[in-house]
KOLMAR-747109 format. One record per residue (C-alpha): residue number from 1; residue in three letters; x, y, z; chain. Coordinates in steps of 0.5 Angstrom, whole numbers, padded with zeros to 4 digits, m for minus. Example, Ala and Ser with C-alpha at 12.3 -4.5 7.8 and 13.67 -1.06 7.14 Angstrom:
<pts>
PT  seq  type     xx     yy     zz  mol
PT    1   ALA   0025  m0009   0016    A
PT    2   SER   0027  m0002   0014    A
</pts>
This chain:
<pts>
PT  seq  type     xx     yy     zz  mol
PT    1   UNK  m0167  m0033  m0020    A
PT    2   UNK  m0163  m0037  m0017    A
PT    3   UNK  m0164  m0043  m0018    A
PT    4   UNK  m0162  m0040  m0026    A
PT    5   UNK  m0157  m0036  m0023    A
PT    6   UNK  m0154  m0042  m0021    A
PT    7   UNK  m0155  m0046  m0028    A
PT    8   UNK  m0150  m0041  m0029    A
PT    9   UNK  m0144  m0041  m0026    A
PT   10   UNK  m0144  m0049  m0024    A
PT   11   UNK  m0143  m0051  m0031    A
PT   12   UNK  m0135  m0053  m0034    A
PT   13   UNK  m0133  m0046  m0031    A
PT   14   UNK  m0135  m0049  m0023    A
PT   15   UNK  m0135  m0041  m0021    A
PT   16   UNK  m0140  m0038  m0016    A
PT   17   UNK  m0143  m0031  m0016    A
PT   18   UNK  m0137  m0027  m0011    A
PT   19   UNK  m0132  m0031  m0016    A
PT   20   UNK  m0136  m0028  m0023    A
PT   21   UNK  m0137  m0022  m0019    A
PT   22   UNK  m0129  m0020  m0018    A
PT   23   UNK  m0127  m0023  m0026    A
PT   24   UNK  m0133  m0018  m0029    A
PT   25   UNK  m0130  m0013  m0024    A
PT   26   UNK  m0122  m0014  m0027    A
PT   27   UNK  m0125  m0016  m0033    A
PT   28   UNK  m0129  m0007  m0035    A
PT   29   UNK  m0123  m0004  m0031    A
PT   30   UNK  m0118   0000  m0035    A
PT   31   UNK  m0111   0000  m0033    A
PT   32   UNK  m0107  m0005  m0027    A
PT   33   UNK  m0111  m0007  m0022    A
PT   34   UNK  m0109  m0008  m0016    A
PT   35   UNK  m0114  m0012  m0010    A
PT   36   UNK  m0116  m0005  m0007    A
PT   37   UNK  m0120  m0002  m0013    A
PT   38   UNK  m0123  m0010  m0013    A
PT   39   UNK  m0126  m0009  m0006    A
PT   40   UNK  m0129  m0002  m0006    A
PT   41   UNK  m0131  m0003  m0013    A
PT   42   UNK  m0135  m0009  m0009    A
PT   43   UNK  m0135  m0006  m0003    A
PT   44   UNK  m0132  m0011   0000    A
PT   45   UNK  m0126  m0012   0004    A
PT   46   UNK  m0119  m0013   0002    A
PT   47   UNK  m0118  m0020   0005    A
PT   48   UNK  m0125  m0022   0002    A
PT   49   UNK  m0122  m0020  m0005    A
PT   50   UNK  m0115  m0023  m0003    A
PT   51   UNK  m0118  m0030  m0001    A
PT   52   UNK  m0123  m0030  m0008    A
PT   53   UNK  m0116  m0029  m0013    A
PT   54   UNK  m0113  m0034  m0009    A
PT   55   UNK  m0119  m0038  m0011    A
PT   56   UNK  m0119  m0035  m0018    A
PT   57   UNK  m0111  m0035  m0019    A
PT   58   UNK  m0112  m0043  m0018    A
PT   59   UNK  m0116  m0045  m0023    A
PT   60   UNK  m0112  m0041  m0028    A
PT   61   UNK  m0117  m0034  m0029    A
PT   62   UNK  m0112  m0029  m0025    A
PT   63   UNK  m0105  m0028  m0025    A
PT   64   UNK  m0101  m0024  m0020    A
PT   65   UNK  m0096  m0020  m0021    A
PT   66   UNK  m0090  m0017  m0017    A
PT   67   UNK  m0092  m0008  m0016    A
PT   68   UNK  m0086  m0004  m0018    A
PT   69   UNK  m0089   0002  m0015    A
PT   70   UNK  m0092  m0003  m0007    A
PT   71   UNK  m0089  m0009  m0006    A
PT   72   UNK  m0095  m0010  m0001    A
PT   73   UNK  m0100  m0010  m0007    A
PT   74   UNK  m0100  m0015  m0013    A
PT   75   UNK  m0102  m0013  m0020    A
PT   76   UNK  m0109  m0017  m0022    A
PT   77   UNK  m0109  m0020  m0029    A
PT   78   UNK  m0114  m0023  m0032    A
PT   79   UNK  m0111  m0030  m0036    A
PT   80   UNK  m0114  m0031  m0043    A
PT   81   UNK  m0119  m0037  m0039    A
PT   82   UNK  m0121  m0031  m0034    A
PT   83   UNK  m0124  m0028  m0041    A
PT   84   UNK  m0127  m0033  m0044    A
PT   85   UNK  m0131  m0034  m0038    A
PT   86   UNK  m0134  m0027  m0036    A
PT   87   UNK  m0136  m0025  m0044    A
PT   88   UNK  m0139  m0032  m0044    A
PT   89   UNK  m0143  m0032  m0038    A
PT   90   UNK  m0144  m0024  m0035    A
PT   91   UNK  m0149  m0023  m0041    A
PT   92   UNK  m0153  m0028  m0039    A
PT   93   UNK  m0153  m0026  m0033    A
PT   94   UNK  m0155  m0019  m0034    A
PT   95   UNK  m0160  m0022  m0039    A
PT   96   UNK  m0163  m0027  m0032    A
PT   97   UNK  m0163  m0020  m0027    A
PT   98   UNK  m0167  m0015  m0033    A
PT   99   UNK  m0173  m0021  m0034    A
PT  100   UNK  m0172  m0022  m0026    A
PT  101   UNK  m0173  m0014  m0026    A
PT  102   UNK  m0178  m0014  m0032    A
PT  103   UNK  m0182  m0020  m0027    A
PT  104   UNK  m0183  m0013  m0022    A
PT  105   UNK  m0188  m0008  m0022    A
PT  106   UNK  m0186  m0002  m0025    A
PT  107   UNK  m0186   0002  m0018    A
PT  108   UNK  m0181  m0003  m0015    A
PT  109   UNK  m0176  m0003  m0022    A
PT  110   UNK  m0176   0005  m0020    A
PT  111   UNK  m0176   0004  m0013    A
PT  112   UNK  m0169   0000  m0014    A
PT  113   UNK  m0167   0003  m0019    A
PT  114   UNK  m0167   0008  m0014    A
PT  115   UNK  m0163   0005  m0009    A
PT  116   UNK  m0157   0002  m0014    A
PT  117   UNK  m0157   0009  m0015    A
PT  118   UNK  m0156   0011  m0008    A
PT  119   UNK  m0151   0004  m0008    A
PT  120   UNK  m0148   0008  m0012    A
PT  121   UNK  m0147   0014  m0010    A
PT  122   UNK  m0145   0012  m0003    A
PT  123   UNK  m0139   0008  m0006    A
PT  124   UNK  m0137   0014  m0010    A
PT  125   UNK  m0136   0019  m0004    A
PT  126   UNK  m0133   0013   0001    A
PT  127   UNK  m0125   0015   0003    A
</pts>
């Protein structure tokens, strides 16, 4: 699966996987986005999501914008580039994870549709 998922993200849009994973974050939310919803969403820390748009902010995918409400949290924006690029390259993705899952038994397929629902859980009753 890597060596596909790598096919992936290398080509014009010279992104890796944390990078497409905070665009298809940004890209599903509704509403303004600010760094945090980022992290938990991922759950990762804040500076790790801050380092990743900079990143992204760089190559033209993001715009921050000053908050009204927090000086200290910048409103996240996807750019038409961000876009393009997660609705080209996240179905691919999700197309390589399901025939790498569909590769498995279906004992472990449950077994790990068990644990994202564990993943899942247990970031929802974080605080």
């Amino acid at each position: 699966m890597a060596v596909h998922e790598s096919s992936i993200t290398a080509r014009d849009w010279a992104l890796n996987r944390p990078e497409l994973d905070v665009l298809v974050v940004l890209r599903h939310r509704k509403g303004p986005v600010i760094a945090r919803h980022v992290a938990e969403e991922l759950g990762v820390s804040q500076a790790w999501v801050s380092r990743m748009l900079r990143k992204l902010e760089e190559r033209g995918y993001v715009r921050r914008e000053a908050n009204a409400n927090d000086r200290r949290a910048a409103i996240i924006t996807m750019t038409d580039s961000g876009r393009e690029v997660v609705d080209e390259l996240f179905p691919e993705r999700l197309r390589i994870e399901a025939e790498a899952l569909a590769g498995l038994g279906d004992e472990r397929a449950s077994v790990i549709a068990a644990l994202e629902r564990l993943v899942a859980t247990l970031k929802a009753h974080q605080g």
